[in-house]
Backbone and ligand atoms as CSV (ligand in chain L), in Angstrom:
chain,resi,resn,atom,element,x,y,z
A,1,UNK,N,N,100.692,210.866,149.545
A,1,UNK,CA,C,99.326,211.006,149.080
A,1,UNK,C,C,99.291,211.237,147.568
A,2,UNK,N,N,98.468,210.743,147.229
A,2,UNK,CA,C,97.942,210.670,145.323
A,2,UNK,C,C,97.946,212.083,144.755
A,3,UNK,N,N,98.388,212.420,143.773
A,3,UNK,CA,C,97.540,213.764,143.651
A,3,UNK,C,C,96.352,214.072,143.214
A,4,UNK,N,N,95.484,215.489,143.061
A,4,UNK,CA,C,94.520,215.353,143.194
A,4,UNK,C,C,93.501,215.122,141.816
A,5,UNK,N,N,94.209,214.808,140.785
A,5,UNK,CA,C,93.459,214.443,139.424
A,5,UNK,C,C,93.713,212.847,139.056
A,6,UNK,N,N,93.971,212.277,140.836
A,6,UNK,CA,C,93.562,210.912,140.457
A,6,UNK,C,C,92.366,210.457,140.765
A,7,UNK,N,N,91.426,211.877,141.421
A,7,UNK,CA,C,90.193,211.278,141.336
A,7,UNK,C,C,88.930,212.425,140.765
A,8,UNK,N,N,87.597,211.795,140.599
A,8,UNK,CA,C,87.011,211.983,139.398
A,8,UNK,C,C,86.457,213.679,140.028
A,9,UNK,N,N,86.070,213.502,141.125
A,9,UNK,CA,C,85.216,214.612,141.335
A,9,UNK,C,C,85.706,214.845,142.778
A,10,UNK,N,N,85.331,216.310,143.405
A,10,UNK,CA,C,85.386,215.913,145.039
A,10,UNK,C,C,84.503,215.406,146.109
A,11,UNK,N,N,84.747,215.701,146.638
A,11,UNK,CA,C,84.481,214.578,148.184
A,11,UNK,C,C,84.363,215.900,148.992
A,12,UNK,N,N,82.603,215.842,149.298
A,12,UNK,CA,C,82.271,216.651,150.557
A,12,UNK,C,C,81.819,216.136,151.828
A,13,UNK,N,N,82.479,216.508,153.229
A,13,UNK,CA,C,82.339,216.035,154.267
A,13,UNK,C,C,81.614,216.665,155.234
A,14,UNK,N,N,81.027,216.002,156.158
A,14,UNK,CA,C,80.197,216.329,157.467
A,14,UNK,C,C,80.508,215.991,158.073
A,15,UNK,N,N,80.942,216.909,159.366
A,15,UNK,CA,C,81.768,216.807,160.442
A,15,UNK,C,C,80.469,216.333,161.563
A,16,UNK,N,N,80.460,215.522,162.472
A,16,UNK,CA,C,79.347,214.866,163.452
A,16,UNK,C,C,80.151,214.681,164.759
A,17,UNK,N,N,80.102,215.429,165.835
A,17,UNK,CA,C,80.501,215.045,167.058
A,17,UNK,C,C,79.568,214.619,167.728
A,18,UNK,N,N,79.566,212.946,168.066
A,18,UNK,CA,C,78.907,212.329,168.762
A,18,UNK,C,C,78.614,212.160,170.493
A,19,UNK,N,N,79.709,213.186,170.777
A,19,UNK,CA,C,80.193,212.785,172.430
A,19,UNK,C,C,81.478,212.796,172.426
A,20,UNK,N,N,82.522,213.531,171.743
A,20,UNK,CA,C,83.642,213.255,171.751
A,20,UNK,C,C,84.432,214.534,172.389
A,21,UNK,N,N,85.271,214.248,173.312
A,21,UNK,CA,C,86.086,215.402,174.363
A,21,UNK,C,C,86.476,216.255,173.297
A,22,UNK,N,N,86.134,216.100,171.876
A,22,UNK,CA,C,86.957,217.680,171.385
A,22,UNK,C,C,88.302,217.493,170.874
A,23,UNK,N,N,89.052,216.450,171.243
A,23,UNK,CA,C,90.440,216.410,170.871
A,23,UNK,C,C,90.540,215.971,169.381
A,24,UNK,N,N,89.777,215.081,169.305
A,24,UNK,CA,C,89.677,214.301,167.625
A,24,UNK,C,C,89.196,216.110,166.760
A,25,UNK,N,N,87.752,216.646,166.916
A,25,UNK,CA,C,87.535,217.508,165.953
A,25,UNK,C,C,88.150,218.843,166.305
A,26,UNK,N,N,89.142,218.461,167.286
A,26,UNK,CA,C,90.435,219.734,166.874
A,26,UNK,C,C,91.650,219.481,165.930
A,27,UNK,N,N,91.706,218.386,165.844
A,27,UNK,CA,C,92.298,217.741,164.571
A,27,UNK,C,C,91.873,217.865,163.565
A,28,UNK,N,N,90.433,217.567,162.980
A,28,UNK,CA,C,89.834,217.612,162.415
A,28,UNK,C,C,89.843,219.481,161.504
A,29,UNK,N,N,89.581,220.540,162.471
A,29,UNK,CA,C,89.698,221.763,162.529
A,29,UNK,C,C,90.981,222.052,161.745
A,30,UNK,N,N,92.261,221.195,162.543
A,30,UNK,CA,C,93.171,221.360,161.691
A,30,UNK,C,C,93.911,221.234,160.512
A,31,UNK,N,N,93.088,220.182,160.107
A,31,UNK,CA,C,93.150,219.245,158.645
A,31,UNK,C,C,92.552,220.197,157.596
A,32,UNK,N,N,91.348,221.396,158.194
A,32,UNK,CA,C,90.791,222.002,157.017
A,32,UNK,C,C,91.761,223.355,156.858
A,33,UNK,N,N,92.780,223.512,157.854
A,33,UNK,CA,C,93.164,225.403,157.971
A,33,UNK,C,C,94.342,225.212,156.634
A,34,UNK,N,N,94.825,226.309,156.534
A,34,UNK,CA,C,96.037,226.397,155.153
A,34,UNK,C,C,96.916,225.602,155.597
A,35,UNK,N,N,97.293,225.206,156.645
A,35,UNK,CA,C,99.061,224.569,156.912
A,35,UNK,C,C,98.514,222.836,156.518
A,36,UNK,N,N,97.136,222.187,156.738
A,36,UNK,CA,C,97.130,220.801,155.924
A,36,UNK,C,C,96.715,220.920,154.396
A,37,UNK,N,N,95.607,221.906,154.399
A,37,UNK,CA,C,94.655,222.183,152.847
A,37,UNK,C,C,94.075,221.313,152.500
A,38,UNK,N,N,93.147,220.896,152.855
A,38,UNK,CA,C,92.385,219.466,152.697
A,38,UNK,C,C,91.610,219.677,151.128
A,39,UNK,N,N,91.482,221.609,150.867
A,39,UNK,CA,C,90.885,221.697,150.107
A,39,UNK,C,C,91.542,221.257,148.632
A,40,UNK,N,N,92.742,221.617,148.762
A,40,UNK,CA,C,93.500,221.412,147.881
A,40,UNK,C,C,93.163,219.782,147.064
A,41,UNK,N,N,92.826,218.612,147.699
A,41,UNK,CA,C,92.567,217.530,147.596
A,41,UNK,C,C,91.243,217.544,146.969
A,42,UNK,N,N,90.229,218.620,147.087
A,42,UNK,CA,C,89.006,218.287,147.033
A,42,UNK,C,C,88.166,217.980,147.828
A,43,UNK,N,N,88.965,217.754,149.595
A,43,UNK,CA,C,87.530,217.689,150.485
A,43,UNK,C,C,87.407,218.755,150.962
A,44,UNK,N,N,86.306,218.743,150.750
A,44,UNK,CA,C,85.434,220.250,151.916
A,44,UNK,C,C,84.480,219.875,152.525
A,45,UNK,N,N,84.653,221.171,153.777
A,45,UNK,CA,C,83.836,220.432,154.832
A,45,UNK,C,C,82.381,221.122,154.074
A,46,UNK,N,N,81.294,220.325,154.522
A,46,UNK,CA,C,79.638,221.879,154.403
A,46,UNK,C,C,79.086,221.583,155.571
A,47,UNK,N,N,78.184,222.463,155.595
A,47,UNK,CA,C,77.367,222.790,156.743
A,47,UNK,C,C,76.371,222.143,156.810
A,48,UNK,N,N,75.840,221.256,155.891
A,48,UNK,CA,C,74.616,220.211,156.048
A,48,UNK,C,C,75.186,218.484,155.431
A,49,UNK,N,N,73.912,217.937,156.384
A,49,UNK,CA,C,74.320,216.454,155.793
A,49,UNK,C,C,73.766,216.815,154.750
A,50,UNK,N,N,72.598,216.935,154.455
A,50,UNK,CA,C,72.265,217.221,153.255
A,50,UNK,C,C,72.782,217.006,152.210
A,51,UNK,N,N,74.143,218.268,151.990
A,51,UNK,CA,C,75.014,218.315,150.674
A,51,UNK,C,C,76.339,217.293,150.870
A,52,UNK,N,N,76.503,215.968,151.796
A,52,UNK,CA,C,77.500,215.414,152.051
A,52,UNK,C,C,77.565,214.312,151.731
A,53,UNK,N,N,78.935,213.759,151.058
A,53,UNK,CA,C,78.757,212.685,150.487
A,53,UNK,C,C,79.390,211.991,151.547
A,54,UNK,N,N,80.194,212.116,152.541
A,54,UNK,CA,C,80.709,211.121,153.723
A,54,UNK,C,C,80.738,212.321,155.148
A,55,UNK,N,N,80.466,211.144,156.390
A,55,UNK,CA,C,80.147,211.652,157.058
A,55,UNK,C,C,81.666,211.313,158.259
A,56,UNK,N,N,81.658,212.472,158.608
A,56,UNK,CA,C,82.990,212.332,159.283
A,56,UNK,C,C,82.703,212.285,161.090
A,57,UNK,N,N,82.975,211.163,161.721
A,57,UNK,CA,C,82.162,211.155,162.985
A,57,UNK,C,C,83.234,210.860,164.416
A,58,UNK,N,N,83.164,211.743,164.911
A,58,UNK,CA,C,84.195,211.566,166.172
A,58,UNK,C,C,83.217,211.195,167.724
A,59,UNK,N,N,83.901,210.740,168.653
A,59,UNK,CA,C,83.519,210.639,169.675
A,59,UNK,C,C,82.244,208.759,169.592
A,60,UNK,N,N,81.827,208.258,171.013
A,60,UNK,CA,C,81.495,207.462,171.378
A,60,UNK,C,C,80.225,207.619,171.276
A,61,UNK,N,N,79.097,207.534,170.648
A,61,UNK,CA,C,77.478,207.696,170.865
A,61,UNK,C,C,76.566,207.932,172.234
A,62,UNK,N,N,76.502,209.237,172.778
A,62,UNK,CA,C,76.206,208.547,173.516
A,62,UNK,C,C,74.797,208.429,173.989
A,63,UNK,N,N,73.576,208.412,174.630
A,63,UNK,CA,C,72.686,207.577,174.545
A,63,UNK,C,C,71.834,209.270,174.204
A,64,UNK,N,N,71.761,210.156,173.924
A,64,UNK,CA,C,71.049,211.550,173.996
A,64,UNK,C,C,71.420,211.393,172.762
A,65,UNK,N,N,72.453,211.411,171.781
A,65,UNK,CA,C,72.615,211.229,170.345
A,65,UNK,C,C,72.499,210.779,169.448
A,66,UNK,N,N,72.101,208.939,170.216
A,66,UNK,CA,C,71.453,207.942,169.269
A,66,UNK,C,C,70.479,208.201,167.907
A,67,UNK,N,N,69.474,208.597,168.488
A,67,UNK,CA,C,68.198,209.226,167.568
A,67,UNK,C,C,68.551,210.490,166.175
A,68,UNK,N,N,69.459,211.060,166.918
A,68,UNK,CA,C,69.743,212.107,166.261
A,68,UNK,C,C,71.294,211.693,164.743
A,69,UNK,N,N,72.163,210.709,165.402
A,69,UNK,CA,C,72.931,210.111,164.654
A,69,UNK,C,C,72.185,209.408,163.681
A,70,UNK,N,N,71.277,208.444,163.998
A,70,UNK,CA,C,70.412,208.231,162.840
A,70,UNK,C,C,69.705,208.556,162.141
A,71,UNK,N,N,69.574,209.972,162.584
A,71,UNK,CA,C,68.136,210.802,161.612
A,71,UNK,C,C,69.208,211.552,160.779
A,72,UNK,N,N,70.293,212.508,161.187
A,72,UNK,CA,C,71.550,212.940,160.533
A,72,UNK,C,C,72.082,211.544,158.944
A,73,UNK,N,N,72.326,210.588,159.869
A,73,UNK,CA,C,72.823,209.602,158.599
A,73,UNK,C,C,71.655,209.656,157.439
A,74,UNK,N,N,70.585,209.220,158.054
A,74,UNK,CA,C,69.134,209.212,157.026
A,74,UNK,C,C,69.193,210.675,156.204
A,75,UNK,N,N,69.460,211.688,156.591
A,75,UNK,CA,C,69.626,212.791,156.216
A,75,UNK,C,C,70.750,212.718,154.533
A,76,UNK,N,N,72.008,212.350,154.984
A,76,UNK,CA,C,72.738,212.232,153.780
A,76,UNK,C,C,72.161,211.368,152.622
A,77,UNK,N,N,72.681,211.942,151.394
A,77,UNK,CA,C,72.172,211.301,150.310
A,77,UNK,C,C,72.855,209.975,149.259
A,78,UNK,N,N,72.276,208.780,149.385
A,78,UNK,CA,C,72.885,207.591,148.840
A,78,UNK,C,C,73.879,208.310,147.385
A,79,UNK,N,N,74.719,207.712,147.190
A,79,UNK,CA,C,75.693,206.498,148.017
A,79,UNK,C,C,76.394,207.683,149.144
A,80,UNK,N,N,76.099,206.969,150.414
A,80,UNK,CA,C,77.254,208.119,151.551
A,80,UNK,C,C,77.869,206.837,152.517
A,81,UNK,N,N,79.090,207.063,152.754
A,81,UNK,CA,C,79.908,206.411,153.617
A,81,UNK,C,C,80.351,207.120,154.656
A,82,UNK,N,N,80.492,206.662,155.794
A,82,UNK,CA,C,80.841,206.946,157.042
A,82,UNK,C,C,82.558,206.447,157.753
A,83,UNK,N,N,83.301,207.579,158.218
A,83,UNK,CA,C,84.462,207.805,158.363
A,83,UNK,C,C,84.548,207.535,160.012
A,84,UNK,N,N,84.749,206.866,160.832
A,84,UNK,CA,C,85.070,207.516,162.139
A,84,UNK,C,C,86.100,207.209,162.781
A,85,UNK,N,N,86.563,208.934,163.617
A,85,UNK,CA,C,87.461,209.359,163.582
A,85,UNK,C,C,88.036,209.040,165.674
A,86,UNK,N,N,89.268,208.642,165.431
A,86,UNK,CA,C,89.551,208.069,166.753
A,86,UNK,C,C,89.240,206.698,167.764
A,87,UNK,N,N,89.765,206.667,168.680
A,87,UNK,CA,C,89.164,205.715,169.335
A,87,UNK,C,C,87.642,205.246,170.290
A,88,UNK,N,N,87.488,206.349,170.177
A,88,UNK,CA,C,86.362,206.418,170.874
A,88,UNK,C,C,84.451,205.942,169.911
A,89,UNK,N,N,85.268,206.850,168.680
A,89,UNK,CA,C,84.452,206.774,167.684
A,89,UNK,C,C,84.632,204.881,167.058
A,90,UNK,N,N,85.827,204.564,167.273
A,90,UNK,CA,C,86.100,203.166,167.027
A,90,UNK,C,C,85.229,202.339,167.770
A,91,UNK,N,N,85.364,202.199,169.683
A,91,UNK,CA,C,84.895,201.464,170.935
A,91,UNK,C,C,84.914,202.225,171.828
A,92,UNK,N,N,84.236,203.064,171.341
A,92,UNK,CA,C,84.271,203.567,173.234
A,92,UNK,C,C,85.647,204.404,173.450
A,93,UNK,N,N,86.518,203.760,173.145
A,93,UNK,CA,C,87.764,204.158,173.707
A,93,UNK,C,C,87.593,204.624,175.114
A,94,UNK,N,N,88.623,205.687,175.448
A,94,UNK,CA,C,88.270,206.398,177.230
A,94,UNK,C,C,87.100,206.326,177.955
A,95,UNK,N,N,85.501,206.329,176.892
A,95,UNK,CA,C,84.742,206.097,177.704
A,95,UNK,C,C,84.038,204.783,178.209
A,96,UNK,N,N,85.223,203.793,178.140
A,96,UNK,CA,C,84.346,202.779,177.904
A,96,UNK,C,C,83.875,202.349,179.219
A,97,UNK,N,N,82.811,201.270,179.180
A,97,UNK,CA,C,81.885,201.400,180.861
A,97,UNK,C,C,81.071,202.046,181.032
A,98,UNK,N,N,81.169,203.580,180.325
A,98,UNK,CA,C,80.376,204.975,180.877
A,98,UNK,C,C,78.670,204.505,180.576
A,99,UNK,N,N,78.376,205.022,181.947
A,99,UNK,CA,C,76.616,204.809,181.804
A,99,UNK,C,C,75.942,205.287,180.768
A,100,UNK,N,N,76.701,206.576,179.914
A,100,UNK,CA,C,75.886,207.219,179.116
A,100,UNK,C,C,76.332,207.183,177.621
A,101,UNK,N,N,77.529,206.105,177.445
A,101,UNK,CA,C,77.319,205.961,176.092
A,101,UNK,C,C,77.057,204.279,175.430
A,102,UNK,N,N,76.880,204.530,174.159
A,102,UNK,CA,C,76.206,203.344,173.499
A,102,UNK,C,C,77.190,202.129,173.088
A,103,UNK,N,N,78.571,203.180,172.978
A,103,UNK,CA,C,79.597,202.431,172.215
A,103,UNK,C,C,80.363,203.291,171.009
A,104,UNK,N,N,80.964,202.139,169.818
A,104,UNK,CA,C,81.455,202.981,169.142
A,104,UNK,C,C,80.056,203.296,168.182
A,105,UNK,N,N,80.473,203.960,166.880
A,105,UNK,CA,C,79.716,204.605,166.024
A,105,UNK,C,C,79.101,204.022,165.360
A,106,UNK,N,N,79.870,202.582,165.221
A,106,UNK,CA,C,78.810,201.097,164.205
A,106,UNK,C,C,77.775,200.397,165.172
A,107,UNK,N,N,77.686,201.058,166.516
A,107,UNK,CA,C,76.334,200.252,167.216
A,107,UNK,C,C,75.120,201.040,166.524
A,108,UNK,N,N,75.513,202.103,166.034
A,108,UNK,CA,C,74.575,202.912,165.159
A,108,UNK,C,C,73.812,202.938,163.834
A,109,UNK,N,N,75.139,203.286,163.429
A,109,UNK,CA,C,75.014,203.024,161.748
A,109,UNK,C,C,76.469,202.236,160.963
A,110,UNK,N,N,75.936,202.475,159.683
A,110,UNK,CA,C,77.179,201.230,159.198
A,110,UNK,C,C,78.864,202.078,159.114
A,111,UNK,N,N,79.870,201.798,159.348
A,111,UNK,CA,C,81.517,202.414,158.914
A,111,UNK,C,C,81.985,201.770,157.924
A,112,UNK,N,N,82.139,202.952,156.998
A,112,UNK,CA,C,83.300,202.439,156.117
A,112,UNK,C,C,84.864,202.291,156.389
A,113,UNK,N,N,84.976,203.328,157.446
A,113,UNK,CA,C,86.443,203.395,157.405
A,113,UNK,C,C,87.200,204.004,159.238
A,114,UNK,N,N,87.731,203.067,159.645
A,114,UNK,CA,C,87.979,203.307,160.864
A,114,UNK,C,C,89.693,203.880,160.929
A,115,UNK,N,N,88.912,205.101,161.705
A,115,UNK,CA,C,90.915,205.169,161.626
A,115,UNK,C,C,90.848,205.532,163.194
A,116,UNK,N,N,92.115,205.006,163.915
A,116,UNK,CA,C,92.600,205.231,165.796
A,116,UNK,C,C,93.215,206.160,166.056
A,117,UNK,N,N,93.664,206.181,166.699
A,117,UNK,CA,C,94.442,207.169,167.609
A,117,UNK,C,C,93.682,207.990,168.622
A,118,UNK,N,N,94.139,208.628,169.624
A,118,UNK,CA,C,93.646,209.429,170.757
A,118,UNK,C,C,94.323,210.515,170.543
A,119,UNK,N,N,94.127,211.396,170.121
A,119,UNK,CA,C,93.736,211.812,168.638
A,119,UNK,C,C,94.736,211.549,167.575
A,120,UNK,N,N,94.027,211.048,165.965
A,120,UNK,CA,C,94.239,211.301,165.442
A,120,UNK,C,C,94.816,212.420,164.557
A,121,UNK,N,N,96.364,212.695,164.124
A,121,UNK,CA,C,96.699,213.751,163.607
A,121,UNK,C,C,95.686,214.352,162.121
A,122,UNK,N,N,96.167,215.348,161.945
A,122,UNK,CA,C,95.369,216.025,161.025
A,122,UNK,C,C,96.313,215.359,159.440
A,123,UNK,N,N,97.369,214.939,159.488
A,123,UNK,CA,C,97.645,214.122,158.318
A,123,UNK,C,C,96.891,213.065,158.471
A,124,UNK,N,N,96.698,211.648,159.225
A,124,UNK,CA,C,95.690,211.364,159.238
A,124,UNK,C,C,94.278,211.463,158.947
A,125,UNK,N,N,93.877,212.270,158.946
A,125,UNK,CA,C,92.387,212.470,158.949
A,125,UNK,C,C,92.561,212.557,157.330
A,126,UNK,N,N,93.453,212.938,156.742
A,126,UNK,CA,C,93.111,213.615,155.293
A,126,UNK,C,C,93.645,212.089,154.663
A,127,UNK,N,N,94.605,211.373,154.724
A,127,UNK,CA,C,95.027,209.897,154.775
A,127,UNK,C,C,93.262,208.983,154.596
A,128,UNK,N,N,92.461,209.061,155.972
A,128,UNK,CA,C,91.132,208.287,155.909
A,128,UNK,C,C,90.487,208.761,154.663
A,129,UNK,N,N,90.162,209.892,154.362
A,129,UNK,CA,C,89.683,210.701,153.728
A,129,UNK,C,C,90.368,209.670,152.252
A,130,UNK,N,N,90.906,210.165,151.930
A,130,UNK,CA,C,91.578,210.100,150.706
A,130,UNK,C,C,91.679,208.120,150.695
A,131,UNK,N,N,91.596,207.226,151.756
A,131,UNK,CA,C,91.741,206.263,151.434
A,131,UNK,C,C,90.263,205.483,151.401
A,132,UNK,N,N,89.238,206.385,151.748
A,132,UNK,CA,C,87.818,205.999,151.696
A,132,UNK,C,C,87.704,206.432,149.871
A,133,UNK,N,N,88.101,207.612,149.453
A,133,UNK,CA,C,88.226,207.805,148.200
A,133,UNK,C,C,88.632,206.878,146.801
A,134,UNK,N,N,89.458,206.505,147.615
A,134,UNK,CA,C,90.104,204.891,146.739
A,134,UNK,C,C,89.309,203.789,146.639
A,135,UNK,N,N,88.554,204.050,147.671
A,135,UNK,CA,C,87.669,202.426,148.195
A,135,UNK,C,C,86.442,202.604,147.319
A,136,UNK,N,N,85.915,203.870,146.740
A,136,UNK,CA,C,84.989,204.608,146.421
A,136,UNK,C,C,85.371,204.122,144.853
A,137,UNK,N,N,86.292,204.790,144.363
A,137,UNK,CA,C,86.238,204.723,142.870
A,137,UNK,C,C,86.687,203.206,142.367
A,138,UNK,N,N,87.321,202.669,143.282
A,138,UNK,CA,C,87.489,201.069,143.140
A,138,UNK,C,C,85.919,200.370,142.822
A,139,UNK,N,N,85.282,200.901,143.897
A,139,UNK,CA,C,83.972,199.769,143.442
A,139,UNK,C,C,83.445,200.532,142.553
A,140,UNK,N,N,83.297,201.784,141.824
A,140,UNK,CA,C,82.764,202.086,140.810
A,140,UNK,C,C,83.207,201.605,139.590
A,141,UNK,N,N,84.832,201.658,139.668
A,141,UNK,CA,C,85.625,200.390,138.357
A,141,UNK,C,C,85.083,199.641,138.326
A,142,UNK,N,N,84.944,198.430,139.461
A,142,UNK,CA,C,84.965,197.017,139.376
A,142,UNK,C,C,83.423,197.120,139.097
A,143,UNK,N,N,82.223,197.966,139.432
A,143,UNK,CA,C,81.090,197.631,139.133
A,143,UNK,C,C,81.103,198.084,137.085
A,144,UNK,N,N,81.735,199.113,136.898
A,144,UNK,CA,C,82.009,199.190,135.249
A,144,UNK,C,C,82.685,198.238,134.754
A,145,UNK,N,N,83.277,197.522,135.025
A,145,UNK,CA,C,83.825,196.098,134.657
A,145,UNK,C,C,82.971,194.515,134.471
A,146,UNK,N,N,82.236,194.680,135.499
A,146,UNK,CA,C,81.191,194.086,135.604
A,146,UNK,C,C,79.862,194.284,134.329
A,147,UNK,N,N,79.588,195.430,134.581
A,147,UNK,CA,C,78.798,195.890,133.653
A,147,UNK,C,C,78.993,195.320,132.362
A,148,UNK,N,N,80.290,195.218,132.245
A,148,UNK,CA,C,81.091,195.470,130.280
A,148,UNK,C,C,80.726,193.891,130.009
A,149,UNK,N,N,81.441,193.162,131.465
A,149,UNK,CA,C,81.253,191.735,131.055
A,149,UNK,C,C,79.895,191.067,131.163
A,150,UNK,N,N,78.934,191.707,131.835
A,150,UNK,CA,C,77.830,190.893,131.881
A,150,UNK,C,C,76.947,191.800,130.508
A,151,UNK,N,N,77.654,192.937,129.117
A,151,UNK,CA,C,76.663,192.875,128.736
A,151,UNK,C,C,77.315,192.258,127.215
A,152,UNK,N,N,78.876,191.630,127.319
A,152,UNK,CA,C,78.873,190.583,126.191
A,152,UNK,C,C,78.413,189.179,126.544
L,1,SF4,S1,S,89.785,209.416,170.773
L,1,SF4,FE1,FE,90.845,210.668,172.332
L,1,SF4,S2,S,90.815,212.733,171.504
L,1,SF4,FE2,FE,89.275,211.549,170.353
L,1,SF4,S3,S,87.346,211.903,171.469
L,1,SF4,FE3,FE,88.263,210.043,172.335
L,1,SF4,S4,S,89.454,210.767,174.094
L,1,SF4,FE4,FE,89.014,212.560,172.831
């Protein structure tokens, strides 16, 4: 992993369990305690979408959450990208078939960044994290690049 003054500012996250057994945002749990230090990197979790610049989303949608996943996303403030975490949050994963969910997390709203596993480790999670970060200051280059050339 990069260290952490290769990027400009930090990265605050919102944790969203959609329907998910718990196994992904016990990972998740573990990515923030001292033995990963997520803080150390610059992500922290907060307590509102509100103050979040990416939204970190585990589990399968399922049809009681719909409304609420989209009023939550509407909630965060542009530019925000969406992380989701596991398989389930990917397709369904384990639940797939189930009467009561929608699918994965993009039948919802839009993903930036899909990462698998049943569960995902907590190096992982900080890996998505940090590689949504890259994806982030990349298009802010390439749009300052842009800029430079479209104003000779
Ligand atoms: S991907 Fe695995 S651990 Fe995560 S919510 Fe689905 S079943 Fe649970």
């Amino acid at each position: 992993m990069k260290p952490t003054n290769t990027f400009k500012k930090a990265i605050w996250v919102y944790h969203l369990n959609t329907g998910s057994c718990n196994g992904c945002d016990i990972e998740i749990v573990a990515a923030i305690t001292p033995r990963y230090d997520a803080e150390r990197f610059g992500i922290k979790l907060v307590g509102s979408p509100r103050h979040a610049d990416v939204l970190l989303v585990t589990g399968p949608v399922t049809k009681d959450m719909e409304e609420r996943v989209k009023r939550i996303y509407a909630q965060v403030p542009d530019p925000k990208f969406v992380i989701c975490v596991g398989g389930c949050a990917i397709d369904n994963g384990v639940f797939y078939n189930s009467y009561n969910t929608l699918g994965g997390v993009d039948k919802v709203i839009p993903v930036d960044v899909y990462l698998p596993g049943c569960p995902p480790r907590p190096e992982a999670v900080l890996h998505a994290v940090v590689k949504l970060w890259e994806k982030v200051e990349n298009q802010e280059k390439t749009k300052a690049k842009l800029k430079k050339y479209a104003r000779k």
